[in-house]
KOLDRENFI-601848 format. One record per residue: residue number from 0; residue in one letter; chain; z, y, x of N, C-alpha, C in turn. Coordinates in nm, 2 decimals. Example, Ala and Ser with C-alpha at 12.3 -4.5 7.8 and 13.67 -1.06 7.14 Angstrom:
2
{0, "a", "A", {0.78, -0.57, 1.32}, {0.78, -0.45, 1.23}, {0.78, -0.33, 1.32}}
{1, "s", "A", {0.71, -0.22, 1.28}, {0.71, -0.11, 1.37}, {0.79, 0.00, 1.29}}
! end
This chain:
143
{0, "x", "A", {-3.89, 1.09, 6.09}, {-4.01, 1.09, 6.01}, {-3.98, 1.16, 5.88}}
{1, "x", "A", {-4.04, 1.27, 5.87}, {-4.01, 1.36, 5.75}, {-4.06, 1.25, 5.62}}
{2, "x", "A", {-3.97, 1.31, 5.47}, {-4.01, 1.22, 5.41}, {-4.05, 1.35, 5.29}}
{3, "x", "A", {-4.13, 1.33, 5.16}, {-4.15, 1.40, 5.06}, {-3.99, 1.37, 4.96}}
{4, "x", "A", {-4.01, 1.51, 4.88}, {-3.95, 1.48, 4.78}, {-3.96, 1.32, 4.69}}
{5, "x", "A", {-3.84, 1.32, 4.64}, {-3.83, 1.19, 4.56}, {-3.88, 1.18, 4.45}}
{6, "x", "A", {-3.94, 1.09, 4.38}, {-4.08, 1.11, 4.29}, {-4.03, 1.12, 4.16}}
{7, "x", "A", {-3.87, 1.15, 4.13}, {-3.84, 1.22, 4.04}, {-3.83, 1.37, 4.05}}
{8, "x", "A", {-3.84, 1.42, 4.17}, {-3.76, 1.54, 4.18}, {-3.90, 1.63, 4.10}}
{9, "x", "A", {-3.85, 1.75, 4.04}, {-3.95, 1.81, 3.95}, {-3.94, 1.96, 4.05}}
{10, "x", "A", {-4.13, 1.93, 4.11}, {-4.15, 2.02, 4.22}, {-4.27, 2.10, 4.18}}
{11, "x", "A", {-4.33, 2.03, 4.12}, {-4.48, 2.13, 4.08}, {-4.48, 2.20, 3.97}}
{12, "x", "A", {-4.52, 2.35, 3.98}, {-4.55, 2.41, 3.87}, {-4.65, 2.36, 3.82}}
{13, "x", "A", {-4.68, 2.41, 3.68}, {-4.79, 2.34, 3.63}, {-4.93, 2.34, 3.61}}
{14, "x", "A", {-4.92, 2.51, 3.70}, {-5.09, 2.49, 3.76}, {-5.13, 2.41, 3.85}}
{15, "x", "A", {-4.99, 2.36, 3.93}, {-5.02, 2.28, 4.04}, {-5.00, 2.13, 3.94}}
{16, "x", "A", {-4.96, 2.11, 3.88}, {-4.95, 1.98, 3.80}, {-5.08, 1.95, 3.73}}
{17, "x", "A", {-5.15, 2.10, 3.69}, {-5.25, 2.09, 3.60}, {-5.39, 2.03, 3.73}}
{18, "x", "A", {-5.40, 2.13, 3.84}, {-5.48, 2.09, 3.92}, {-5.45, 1.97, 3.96}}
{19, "x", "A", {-5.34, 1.88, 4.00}, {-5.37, 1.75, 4.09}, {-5.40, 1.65, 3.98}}
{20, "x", "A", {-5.42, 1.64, 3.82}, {-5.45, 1.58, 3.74}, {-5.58, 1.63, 3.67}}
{21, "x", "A", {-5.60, 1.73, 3.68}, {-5.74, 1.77, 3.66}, {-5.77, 1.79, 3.49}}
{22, "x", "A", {-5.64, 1.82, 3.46}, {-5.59, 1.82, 3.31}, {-5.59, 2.02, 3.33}}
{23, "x", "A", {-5.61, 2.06, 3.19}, {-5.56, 2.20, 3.14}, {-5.42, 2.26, 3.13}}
{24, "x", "A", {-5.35, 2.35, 3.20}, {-5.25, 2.35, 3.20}, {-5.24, 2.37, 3.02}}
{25, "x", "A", {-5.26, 2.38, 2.93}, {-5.27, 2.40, 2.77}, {-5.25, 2.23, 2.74}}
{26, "x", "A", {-5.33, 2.15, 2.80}, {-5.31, 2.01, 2.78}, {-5.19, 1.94, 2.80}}
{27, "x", "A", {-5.13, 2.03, 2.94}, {-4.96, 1.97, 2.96}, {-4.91, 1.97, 2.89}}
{28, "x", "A", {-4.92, 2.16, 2.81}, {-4.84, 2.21, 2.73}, {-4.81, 2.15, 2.60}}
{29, "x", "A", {-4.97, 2.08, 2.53}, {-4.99, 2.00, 2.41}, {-4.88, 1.88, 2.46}}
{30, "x", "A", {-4.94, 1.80, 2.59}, {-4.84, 1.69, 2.56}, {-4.67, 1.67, 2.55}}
{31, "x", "A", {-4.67, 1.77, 2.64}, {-4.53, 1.82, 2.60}, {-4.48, 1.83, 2.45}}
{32, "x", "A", {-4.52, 1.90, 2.37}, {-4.49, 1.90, 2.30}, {-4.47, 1.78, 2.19}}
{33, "x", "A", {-4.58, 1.69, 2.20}, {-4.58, 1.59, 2.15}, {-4.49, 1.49, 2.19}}
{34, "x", "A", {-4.42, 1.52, 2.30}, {-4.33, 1.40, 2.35}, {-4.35, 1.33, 2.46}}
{35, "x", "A", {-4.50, 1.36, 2.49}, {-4.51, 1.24, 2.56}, {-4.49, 1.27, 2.74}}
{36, "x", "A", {-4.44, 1.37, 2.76}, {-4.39, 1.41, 2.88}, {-4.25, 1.51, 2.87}}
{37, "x", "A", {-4.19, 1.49, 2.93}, {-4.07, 1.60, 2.93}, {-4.05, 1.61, 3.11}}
{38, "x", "A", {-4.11, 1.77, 3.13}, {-4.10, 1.86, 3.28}, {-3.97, 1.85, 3.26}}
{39, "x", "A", {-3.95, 1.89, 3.40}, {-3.80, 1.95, 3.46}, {-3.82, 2.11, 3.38}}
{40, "x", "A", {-3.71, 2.18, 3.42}, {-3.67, 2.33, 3.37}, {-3.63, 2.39, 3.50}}
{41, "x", "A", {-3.66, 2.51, 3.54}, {-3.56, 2.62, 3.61}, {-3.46, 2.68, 3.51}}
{42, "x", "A", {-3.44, 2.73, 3.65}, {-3.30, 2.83, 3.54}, {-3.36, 2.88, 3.47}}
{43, "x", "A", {-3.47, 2.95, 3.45}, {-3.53, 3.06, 3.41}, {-3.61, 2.98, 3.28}}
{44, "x", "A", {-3.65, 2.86, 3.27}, {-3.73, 2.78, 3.15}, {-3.86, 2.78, 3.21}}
{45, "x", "A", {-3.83, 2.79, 3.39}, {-4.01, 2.76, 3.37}, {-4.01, 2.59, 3.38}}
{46, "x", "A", {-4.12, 2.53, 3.37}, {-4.16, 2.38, 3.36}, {-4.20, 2.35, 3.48}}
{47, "x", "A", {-4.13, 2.19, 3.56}, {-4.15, 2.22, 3.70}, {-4.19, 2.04, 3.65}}
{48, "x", "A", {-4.31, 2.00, 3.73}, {-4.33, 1.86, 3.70}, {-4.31, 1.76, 3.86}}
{49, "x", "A", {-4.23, 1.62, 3.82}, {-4.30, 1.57, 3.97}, {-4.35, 1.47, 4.00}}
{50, "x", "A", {-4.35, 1.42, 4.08}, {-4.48, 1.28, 4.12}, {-4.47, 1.20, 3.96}}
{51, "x", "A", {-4.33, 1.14, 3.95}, {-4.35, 1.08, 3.84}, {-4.45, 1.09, 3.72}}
{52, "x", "A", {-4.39, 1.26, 3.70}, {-4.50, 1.31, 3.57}, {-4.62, 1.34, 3.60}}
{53, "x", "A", {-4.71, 1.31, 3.72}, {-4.86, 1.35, 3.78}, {-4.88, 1.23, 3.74}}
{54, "x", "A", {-4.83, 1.12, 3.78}, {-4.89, 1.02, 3.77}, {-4.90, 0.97, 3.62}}
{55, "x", "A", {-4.80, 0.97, 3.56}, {-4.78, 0.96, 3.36}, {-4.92, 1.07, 3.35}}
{56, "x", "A", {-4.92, 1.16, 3.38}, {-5.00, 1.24, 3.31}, {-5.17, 1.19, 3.36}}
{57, "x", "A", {-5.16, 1.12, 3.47}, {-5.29, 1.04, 3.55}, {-5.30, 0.94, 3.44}}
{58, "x", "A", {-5.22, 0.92, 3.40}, {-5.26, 0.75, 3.34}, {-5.27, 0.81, 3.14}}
{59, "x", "A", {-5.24, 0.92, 3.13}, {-5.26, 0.94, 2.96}, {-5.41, 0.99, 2.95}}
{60, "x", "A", {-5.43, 1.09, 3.09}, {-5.59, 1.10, 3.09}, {-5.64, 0.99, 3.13}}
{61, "x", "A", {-5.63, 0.92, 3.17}, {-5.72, 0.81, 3.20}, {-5.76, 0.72, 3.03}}
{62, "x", "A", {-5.64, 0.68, 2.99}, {-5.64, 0.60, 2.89}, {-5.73, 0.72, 2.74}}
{63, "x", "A", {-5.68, 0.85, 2.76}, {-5.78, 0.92, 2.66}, {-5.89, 0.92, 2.74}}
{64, "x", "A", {-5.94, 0.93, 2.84}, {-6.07, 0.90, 2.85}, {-6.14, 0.78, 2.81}}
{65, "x", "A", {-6.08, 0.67, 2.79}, {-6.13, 0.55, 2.76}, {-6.14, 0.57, 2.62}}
{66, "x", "A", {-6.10, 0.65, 2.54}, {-6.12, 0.61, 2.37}, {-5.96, 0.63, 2.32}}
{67, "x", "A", {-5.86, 0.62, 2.38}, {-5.76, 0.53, 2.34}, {-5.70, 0.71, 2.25}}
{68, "x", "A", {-5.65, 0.64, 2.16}, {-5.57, 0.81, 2.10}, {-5.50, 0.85, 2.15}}
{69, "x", "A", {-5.40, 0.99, 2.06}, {-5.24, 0.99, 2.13}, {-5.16, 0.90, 2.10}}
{70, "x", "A", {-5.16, 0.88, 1.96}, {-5.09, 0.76, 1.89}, {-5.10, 0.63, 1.96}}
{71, "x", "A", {-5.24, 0.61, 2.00}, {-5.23, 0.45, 2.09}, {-5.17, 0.46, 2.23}}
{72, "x", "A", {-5.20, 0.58, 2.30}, {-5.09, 0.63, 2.43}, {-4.95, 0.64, 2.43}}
{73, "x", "A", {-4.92, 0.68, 2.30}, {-4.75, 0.69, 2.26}, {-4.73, 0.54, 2.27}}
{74, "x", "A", {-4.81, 0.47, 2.21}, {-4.77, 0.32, 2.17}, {-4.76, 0.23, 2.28}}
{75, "x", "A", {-4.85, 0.27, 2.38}, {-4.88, 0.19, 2.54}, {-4.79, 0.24, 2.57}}
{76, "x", "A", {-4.76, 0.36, 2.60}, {-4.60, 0.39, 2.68}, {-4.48, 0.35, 2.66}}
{77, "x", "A", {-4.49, 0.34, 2.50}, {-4.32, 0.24, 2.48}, {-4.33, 0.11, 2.55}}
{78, "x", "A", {-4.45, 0.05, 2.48}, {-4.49, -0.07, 2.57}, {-4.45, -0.12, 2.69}}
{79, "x", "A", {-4.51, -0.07, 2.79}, {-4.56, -0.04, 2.91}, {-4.34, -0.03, 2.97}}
{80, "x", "A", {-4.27, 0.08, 2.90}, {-4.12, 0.08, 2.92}, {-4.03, -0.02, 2.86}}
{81, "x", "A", {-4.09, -0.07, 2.76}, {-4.02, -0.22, 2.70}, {-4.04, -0.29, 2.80}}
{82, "x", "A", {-4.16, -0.31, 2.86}, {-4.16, -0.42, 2.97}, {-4.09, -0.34, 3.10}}
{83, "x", "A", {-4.08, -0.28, 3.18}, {-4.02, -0.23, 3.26}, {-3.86, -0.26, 3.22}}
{84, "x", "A", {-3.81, -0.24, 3.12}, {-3.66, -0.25, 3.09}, {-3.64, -0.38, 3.07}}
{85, "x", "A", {-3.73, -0.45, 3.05}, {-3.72, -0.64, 3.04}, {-3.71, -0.69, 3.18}}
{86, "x", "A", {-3.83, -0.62, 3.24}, {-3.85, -0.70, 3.40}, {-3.69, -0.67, 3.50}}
{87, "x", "A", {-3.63, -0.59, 3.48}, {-3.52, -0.51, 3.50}, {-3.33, -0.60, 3.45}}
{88, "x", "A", {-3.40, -0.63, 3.31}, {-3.26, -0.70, 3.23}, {-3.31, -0.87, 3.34}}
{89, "x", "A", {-3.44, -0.88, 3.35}, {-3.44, -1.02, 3.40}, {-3.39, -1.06, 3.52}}
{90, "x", "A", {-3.45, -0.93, 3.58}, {-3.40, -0.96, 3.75}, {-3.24, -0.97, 3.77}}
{91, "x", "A", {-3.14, -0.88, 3.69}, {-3.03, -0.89, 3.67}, {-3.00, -1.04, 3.59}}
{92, "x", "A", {-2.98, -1.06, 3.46}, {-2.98, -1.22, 3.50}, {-2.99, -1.29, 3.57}}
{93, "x", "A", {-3.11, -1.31, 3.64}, {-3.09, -1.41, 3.76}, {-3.06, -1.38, 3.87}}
{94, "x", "A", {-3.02, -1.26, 3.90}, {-2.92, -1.24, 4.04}, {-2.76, -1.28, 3.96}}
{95, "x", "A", {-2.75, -1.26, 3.88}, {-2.58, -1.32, 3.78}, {-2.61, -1.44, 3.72}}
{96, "x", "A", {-2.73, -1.55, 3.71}, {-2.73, -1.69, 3.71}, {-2.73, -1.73, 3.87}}
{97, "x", "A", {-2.78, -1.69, 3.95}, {-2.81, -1.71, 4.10}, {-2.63, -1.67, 4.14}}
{98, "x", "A", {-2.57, -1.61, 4.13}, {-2.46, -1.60, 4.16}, {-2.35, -1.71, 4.09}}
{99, "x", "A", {-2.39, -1.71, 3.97}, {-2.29, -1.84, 3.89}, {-2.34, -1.97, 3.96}}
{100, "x", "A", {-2.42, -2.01, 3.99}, {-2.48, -2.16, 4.04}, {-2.38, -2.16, 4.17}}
{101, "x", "A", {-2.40, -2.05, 4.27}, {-2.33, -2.02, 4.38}, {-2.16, -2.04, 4.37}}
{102, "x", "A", {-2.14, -1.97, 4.30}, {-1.96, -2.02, 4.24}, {-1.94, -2.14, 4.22}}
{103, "x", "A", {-2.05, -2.21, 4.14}, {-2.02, -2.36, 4.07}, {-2.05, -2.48, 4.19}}
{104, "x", "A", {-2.16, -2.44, 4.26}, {-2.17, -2.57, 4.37}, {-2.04, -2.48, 4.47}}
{105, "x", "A", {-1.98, -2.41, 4.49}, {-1.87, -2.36, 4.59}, {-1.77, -2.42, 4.48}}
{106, "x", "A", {-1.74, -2.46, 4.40}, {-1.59, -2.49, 4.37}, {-1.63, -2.64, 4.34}}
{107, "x", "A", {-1.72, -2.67, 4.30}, {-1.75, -2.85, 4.30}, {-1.77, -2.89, 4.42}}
{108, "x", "A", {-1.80, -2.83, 4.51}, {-1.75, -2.88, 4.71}, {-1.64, -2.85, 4.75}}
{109, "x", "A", {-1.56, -2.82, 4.67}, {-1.40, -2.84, 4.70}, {-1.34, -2.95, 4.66}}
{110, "x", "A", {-1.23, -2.98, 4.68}, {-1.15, -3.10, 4.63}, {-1.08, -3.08, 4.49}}
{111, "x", "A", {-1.13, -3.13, 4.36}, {-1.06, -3.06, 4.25}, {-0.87, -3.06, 4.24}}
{112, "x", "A", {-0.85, -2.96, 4.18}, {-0.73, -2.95, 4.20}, {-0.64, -3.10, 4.12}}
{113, "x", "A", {-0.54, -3.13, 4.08}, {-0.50, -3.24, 4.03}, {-0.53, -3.22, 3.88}}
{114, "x", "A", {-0.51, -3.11, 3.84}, {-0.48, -3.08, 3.69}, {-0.63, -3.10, 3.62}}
{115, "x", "A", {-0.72, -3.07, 3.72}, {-0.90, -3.06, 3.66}, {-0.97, -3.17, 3.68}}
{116, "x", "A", {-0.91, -3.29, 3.68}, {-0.97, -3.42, 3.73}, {-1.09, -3.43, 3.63}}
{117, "x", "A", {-1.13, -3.41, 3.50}, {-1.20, -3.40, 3.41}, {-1.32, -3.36, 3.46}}
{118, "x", "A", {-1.33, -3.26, 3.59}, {-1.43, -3.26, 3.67}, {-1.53, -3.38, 3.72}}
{119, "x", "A", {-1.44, -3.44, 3.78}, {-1.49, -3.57, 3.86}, {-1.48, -3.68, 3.77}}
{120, "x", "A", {-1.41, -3.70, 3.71}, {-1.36, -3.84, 3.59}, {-1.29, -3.79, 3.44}}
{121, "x", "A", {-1.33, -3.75, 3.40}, {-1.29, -3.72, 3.26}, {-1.22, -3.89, 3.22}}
{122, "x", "A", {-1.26, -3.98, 3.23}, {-1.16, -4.10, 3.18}, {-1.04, -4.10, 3.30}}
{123, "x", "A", {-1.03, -4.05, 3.39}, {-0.91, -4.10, 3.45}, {-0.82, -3.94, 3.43}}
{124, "x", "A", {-0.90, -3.83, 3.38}, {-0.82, -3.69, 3.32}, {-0.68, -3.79, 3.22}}
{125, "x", "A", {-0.77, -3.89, 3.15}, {-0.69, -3.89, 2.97}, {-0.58, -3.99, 3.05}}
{126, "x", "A", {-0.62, -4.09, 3.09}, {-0.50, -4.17, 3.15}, {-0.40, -4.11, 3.20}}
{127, "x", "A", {-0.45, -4.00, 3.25}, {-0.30, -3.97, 3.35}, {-0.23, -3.85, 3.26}}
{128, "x", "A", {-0.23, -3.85, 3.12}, {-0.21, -3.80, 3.02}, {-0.24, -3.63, 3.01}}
{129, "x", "A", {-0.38, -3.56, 3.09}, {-0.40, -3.44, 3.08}, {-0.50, -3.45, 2.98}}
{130, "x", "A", {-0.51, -3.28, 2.90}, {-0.56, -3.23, 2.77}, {-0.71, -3.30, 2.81}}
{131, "x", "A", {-0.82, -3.41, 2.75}, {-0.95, -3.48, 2.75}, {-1.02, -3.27, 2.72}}
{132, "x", "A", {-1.13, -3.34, 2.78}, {-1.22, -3.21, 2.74}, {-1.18, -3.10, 2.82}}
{133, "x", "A", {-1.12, -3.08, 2.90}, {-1.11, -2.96, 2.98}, {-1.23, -2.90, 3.04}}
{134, "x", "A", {-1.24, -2.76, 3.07}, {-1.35, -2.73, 3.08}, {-1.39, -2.62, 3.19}}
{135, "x", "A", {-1.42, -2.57, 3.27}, {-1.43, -2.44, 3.32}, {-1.52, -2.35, 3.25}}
{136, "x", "A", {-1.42, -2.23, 3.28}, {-1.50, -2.16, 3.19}, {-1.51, -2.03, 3.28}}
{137, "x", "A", {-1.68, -1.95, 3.30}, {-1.75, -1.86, 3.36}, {-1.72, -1.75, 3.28}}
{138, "x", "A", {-1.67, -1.65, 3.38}, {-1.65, -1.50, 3.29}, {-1.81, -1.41, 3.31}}
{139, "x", "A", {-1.85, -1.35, 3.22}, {-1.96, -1.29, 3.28}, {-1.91, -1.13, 3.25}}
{140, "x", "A", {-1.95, -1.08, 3.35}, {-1.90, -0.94, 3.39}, {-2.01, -0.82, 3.28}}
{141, "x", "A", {-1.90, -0.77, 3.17}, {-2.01, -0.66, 3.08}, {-2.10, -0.58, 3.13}}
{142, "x", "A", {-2.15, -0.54, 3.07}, {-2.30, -0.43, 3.12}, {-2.23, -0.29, 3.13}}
! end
């Protein structure tokens, strides 16, 4: 089953960008400049856009159609990627708390070793004269 380009790949020129958004190719060009799009390049410096940027560019004309300015579109878009980069840091957290729970009920269904009784009985740790307060401690792996 054939598949399309990948919806970053930068495939449309920008007449063709300009027509499937229904925008001025002069309009690309403004937003570009203002930041709020950045095309792909040829070798040559022409501006090649792709799904991604059809659709960003679907959604800037939509929201300036509603009223909204450039300044409030700049402002929605950081927005809009502040949440994307949160939903993102979160899902990772809980696949690395989902994985630490996993570690922790797998080594508390083992038999503690002699030295970590502090596990199971912290008063019978100090009796049998090991350091009170022992602790496991979870590494968490850097970003």
């Amino acid at each position: 089953m054939p598949t399309g380009p990948a919806p970053d790949a930068a495939v449309y020129v920008i007449s063709v960008a300009a027509e499937l958004t229904g925008l001025h190719p002069q309009t690309l060009r403004a937003y570009e400049r203002m930041g709020l799009i950045t095309p792909g390049r040829t070798g040559g410096g022409g501006r090649r856009y792709s799904h991604s940027d059809i659709e960003l560019l679907r959604l800037i004309a939509d929201l300036t159609s509603h009223g909204i300015g450039i300044e409030g579109v700049r402002r929605i878009l950081e927005l809009e990627h502040q949440v994307a980069a949160l939903g993102h840091r979160n899902r990772e957290l809980a696949a690395e708390l989902e994985a630490t729970r996993q570690a922790l009920r797998t080594a508390l269904s083992q038999k503690p070793p002699s030295r970590l009784p502090a596990l199971r009985d912290p008063q019978a740790a100090e009796d049998r004269g090991n350091v009170p307060g022992q602790a496991v401690v979870v590494w968490r792996r850097g970003r």
